[in-house]
GUKELO-422337 format. One record per residue (C-alpha): residue number from 1; x, y, z. Coordinates in Angstrom, 2 decimals, m for minus. Layout:
<NUM, <X, Y, Z>> ...
This chain:
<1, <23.48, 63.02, m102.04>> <2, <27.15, 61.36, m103.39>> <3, <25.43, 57.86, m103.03>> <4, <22.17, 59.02, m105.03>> <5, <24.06, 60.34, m107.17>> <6, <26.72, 57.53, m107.49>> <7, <23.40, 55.01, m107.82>> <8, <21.43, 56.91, m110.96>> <9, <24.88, 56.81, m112.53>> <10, <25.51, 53.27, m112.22>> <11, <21.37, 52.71, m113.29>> <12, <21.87, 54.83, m116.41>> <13, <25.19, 53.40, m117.19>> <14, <23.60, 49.55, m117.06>> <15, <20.65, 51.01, m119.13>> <16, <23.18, 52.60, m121.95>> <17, <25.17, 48.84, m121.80>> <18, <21.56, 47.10, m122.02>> <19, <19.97, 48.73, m124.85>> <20, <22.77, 47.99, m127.76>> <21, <22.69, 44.27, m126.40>> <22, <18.86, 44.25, m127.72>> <23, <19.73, 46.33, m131.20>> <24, <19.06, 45.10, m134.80>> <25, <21.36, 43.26, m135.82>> <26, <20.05, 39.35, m136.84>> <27, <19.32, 38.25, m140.29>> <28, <17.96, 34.52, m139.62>> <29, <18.72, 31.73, m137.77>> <30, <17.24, 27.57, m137.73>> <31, <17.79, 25.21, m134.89>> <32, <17.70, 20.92, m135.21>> <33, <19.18, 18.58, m133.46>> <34, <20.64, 14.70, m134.16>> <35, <19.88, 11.61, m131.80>> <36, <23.50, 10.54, m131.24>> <37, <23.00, 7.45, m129.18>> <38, <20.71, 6.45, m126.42>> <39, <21.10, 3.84, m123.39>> <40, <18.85, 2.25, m120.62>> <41, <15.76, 4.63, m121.81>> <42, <17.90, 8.00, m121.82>> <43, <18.60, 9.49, m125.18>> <44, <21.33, 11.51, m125.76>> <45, <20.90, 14.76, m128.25>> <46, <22.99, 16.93, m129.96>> <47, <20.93, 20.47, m130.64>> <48, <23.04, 23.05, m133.16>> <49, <21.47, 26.51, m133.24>> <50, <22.76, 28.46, m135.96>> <51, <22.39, 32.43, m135.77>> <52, <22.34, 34.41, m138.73>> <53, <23.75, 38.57, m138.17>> <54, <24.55, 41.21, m140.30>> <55, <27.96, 42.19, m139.72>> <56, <27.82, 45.53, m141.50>> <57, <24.95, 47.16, m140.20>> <58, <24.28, 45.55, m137.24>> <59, <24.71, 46.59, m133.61>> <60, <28.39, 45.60, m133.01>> <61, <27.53, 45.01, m129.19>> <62, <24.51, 43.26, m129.68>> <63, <26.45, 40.83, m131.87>> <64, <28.97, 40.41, m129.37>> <65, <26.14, 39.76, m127.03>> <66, <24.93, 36.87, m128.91>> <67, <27.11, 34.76, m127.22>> <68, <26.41, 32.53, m124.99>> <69, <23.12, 31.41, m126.53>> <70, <20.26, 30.63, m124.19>> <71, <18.65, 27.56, m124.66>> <72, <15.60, 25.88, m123.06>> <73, <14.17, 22.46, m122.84>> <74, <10.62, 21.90, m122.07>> <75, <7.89, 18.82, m121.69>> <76, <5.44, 18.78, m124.56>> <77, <3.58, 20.21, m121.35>> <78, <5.39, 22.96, m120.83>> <79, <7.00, 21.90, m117.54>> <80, <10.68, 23.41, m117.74>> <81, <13.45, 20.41, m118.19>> <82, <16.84, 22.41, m118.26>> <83, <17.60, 25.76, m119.06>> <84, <21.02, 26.63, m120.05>> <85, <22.92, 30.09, m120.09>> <86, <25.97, 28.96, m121.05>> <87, <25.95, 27.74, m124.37>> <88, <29.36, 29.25, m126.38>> <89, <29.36, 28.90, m129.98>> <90, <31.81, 26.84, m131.30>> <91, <32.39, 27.77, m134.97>> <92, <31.93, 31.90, m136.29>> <93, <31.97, 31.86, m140.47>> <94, <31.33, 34.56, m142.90>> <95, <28.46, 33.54, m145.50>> <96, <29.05, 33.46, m148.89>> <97, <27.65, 36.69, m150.74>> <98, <25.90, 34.79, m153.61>> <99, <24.15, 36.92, m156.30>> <100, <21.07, 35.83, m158.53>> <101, <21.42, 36.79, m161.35>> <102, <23.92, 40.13, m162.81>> <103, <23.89, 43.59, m162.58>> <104, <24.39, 46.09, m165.22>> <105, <24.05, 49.67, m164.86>> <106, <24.04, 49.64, m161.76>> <107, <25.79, 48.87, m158.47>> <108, <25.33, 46.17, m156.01>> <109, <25.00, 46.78, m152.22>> <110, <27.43, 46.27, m149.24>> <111, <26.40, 43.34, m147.62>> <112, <27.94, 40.91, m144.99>> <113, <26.60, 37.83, m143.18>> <114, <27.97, 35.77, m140.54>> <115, <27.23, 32.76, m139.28>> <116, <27.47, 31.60, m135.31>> <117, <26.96, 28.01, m134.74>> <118, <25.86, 27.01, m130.75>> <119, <25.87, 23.15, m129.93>> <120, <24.30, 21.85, m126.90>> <121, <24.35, 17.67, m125.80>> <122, <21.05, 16.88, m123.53>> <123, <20.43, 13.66, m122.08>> <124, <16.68, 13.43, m122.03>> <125, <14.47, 10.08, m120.78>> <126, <11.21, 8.86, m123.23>> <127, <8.54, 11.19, m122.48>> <128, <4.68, 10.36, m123.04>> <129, <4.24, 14.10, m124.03>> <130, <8.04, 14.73, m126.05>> <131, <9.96, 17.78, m125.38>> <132, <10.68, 21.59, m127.55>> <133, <13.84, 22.99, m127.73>> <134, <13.58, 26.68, m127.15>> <135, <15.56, 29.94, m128.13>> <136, <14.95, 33.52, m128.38>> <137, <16.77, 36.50, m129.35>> <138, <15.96, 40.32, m129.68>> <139, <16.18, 41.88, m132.43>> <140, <15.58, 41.94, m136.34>> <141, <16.94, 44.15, m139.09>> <142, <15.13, 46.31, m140.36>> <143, <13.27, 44.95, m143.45>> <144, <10.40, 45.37, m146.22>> <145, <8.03, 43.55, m145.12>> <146, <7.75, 43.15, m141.19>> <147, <6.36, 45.83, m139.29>> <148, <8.02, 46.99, m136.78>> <149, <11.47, 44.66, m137.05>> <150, <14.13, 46.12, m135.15>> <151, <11.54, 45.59, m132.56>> <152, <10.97, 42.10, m132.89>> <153, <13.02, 39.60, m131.59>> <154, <12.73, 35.70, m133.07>> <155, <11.64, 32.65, m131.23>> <156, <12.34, 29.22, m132.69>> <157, <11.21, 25.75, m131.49>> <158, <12.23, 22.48, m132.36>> <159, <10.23, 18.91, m131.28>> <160, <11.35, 16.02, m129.86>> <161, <7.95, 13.55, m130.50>> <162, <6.41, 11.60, m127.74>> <163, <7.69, 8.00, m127.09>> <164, <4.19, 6.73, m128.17>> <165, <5.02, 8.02, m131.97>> <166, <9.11, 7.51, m131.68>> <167, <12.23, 7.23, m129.43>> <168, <14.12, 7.34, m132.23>> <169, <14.21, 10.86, m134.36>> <170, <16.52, 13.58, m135.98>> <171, <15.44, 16.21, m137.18>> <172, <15.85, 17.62, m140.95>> <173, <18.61, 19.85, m141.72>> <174, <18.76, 22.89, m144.34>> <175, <21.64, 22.25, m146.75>> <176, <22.13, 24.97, m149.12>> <177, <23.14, 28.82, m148.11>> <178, <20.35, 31.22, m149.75>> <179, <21.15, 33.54, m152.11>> <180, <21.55, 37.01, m150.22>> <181, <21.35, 39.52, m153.20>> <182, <18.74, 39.57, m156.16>> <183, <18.22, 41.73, m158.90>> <184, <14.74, 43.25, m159.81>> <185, <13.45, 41.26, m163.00>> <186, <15.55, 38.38, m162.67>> <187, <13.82, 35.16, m161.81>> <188, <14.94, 33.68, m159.25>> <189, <15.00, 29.51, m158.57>> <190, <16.58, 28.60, m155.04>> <191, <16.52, 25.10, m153.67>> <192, <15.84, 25.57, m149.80>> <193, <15.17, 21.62, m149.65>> <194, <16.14, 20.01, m146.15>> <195, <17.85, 16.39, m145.67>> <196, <16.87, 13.64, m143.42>> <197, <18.79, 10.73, m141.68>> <198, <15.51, 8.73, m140.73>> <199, <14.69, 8.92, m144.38>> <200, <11.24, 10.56, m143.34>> <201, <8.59, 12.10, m146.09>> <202, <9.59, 16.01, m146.13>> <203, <7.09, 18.69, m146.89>> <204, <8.06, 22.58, m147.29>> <205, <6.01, 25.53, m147.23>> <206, <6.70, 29.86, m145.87>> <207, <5.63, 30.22, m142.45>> <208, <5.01, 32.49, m140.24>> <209, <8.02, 33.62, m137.69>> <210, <7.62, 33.95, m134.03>> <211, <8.47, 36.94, m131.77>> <212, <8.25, 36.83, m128.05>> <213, <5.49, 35.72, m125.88>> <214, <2.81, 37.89, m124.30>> <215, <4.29, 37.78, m120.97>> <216, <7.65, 39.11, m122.27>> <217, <8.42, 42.20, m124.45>> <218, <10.78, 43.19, m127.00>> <219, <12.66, 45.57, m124.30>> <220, <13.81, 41.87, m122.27>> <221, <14.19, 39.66, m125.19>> <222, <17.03, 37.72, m123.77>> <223, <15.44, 36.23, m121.36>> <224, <16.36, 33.54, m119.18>> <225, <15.03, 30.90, m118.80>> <226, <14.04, 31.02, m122.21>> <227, <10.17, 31.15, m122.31>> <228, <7.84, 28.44, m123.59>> <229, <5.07, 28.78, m126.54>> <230, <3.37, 30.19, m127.28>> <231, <4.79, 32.78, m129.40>> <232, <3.33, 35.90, m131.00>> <233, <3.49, 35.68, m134.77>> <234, <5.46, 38.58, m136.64>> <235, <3.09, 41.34, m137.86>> <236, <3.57, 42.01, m141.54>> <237, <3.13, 45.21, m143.80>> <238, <0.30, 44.90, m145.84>> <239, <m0.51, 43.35, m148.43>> <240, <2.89, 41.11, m148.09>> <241, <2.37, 38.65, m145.58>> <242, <4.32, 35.27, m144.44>> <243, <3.01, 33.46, m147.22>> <244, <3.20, 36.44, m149.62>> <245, <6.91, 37.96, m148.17>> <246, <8.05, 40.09, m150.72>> <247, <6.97, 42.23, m153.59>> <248, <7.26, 40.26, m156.83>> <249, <6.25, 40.78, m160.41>> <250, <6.00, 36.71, m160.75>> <251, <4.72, 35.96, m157.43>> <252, <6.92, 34.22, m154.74>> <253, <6.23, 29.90, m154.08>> <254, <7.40, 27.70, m152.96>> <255, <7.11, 23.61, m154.51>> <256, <6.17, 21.89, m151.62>> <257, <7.74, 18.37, m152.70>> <258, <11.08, 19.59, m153.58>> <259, <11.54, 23.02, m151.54>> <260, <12.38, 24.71, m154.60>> <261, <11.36, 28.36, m154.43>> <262, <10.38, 30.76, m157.06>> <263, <9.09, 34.20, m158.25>> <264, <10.75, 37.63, m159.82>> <265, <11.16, 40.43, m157.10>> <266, <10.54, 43.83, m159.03>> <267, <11.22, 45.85, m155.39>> <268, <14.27, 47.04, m153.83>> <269, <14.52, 46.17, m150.11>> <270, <15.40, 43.68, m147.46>> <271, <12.81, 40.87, m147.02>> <272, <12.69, 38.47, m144.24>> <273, <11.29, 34.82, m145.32>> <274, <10.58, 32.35, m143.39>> <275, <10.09, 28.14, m144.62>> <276, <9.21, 25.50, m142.63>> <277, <10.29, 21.90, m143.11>> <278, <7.56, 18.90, m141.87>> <279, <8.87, 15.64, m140.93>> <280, <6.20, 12.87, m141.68>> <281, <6.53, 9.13, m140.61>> <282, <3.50, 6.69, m141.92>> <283, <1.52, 10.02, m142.24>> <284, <1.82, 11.58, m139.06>> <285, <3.77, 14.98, m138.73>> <286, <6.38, 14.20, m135.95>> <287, <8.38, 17.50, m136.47>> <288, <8.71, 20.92, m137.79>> <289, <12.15, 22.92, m138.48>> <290, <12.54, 26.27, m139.33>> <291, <14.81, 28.47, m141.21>> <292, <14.27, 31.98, m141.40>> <293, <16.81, 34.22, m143.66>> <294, <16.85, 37.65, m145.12>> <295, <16.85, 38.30, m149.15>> <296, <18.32, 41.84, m150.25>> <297, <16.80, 42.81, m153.66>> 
């Protein structure tokens, strides 16, 4: 009877540590990596995952839990490369609280972003079929416009192409911080534009964000190895959508040239958005990175 008793405790005790490790608490994230050299056919990568969590109102033990990030490397065929559980981040910075626009007559909200950086070196051969970088993380805020968030986690997936296109890639990189507060009737203009070191053609547009895969749920979404696509797409409230995210009296775009993005939010709430960067060489899409953030209005 002691040992029964002594077992259900330490069950419910592992379940009570468990379930914060899962709790809302991120506010974006976007993953890319950097060929740094290469030698006898193996090319060495650098991959930096950056993780985006609200350090006010998120879970203070799921944040903690963040770290070590688990990363994943598969074929372009799904056959699993590495997977790594041990990936520490190496730099933790608070994001600048930028405001668009001012507020009078009224007063702005608490809010606090931070900003965990995970970098990971992989030493991968040419491969006929390339290779996607994997994470995924449980769970969201809660927001405006996804259904469901604090039960979604994210999934992100970066592409190495196929020797047959290149052997020699990097992938774009998001340079400015968003703008985490608007006000309702300001306009708001935010450049969300990406760089390139290959010089590649860059095209931007809102995407849709992934969640986990059908043969994992929300419950185990730290799951190791980390899981191949596909993903399953975020479910939206309607009538916002990914390429409609958030309630606007000028509607919300984005120019898909320069990345600049536009529109006048007329709602209060917390919006998750989500842009996608294409890499193009000679016409031919080689990769897409992601960046997914949250805008407080």
């Amino acid at each position: 009877m002691k040992k029964s008793k002594s077992l259900a405790l330490i069950v419910f005790l592992s379940l009570f540590a468990y379930a914060p490790a899962m709790a809302s608490h991120l506010a974006g994230e976007d993953l890319t990596y950097a060929l740094v050299d290469s030698s006898a056919g193996v090319y060495h990568y650098r991959v930096t995952l950056s993780i985006y969590d609200d350090c006010l109102n998120g879970d203070p033990l799921a944040i903690l839990n963040d770290n070590p990030a688990y990363l994943a490397v598969y074929t372009g065929a799904d056959s699993l490369v590495e997977a790594d559980s041990n990936v520490y981040y190496t730099l933790r910075d608070s994001i600048p609280i930028m405001v668009n626009g001012s507020c009078s007559g009224g007063t702005l909200p608490a809010v606090c972003s931070e900003r965990f950086t995970f970098v990971k070196d992989y030493y991968l051969p040419a491969s006929a079929t390339g290779y996607n970088i994997v994470y995924e993380r449980c769970c969201l805020n809660f927001t405006a416009n996804l259904y469901n968030a604090f039960n979604q986690g994210m999934a992100l997936t970066c592409h190495i192409p196929p020797s047959s296109i290149t052997t020699h890639n990097n992938s774009a990189v998001f340079t400015n911080y968003p703008p985490l507060i608007l006000i309702p009737g300001i306009p708001l203009a935010y450049n969300c534009a990406a760089t390139d070191a290959d010089g590649d053609s860059l095209s931007y547009e809102f995407c849709t964000g992934y969640t986990y895969t059908a043969a994992d749920s929300p419950q185990n979404l730290k799951p190791f190895p980390t899981l191949p696509p596909p993903y399953i797409a975020y479910t939206y409230i309607a009538p916002l959508s990914y390429s409609n995210p958030m309630t606007c009296s000028v509607p919300l775009t984005i120019n898909a040239v320069t990345g600049l993005l536009t529109g006048t939010p007329d709602s209060d709430g917390v919006y998750f958005v989500s842009v996608c960067c294409s890499e193009w060489r000679d016409g031919v899409l080689i990769n897409t990175v992601q960046r997914e953030f949250e805008f407080t209005v």
